[in-house]
C-alpha positions in Angstrom: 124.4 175.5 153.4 121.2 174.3 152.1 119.9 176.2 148.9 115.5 175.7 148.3 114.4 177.1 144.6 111.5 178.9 144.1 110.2 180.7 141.2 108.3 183.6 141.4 106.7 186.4 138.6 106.8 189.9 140.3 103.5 190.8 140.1 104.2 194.5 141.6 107.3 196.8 140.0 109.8 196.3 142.7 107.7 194.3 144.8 108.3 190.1 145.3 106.2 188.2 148.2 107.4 184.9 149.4 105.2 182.6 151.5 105.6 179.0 152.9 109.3 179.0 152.8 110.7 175.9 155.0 111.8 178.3 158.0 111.2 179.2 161.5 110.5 182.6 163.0 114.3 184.2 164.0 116.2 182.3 161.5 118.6 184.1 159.0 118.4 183.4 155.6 119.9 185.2 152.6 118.1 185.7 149.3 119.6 186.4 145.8 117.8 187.0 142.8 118.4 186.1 139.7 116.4 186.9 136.4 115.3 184.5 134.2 116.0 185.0 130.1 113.0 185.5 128.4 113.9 182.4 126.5 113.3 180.6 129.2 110.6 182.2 130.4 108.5 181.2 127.8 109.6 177.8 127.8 110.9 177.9 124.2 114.6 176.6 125.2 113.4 172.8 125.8 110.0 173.0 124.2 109.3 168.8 125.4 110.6 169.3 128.9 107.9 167.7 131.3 106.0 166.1 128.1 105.4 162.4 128.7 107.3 160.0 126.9 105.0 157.0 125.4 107.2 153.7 123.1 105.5 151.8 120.6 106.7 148.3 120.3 109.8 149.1 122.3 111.6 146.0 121.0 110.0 145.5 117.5 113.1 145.4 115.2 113.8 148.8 113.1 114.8 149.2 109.0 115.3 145.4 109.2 115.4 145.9 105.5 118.5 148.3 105.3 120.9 145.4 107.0 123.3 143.3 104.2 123.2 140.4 106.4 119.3 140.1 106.4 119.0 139.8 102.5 
């Protein structure tokens, strides 16, 4: 069984509309719900998820100073 993820914010009490799903007239399909935490909702769980990631001098040494077999 193939599962496709959508999320969706009800915009109606009781009432959720789905559109452009991947299927064809007559084909069965079986929906569960699940709620989301509010947490999660407002994105406070992983607060840098989707941020880009940017390195400075990647391979520029770092606290050279704190080794003994520097000094």
């Amino acid at each position: 069984m193939q599962a496709y993820r959508i999320e969706m914010t009800v915009q109606q009490d009781g009432m959720l509309t789905l559109s452009n799903l991947p299927f064809h007239a007559g084909e069965t399909v079986e929906v569960i719900v699940f709620v989301q935490p509010a947490n999660v909702l407002a994105g406070q769980q992983y607060p840098l998820r989707g941020m880009p990631l940017y390195y400075v001098d990647p391979t520029e040494v770092v606290a050279q100073a704190d080794w003994e077999a520097v000094q």
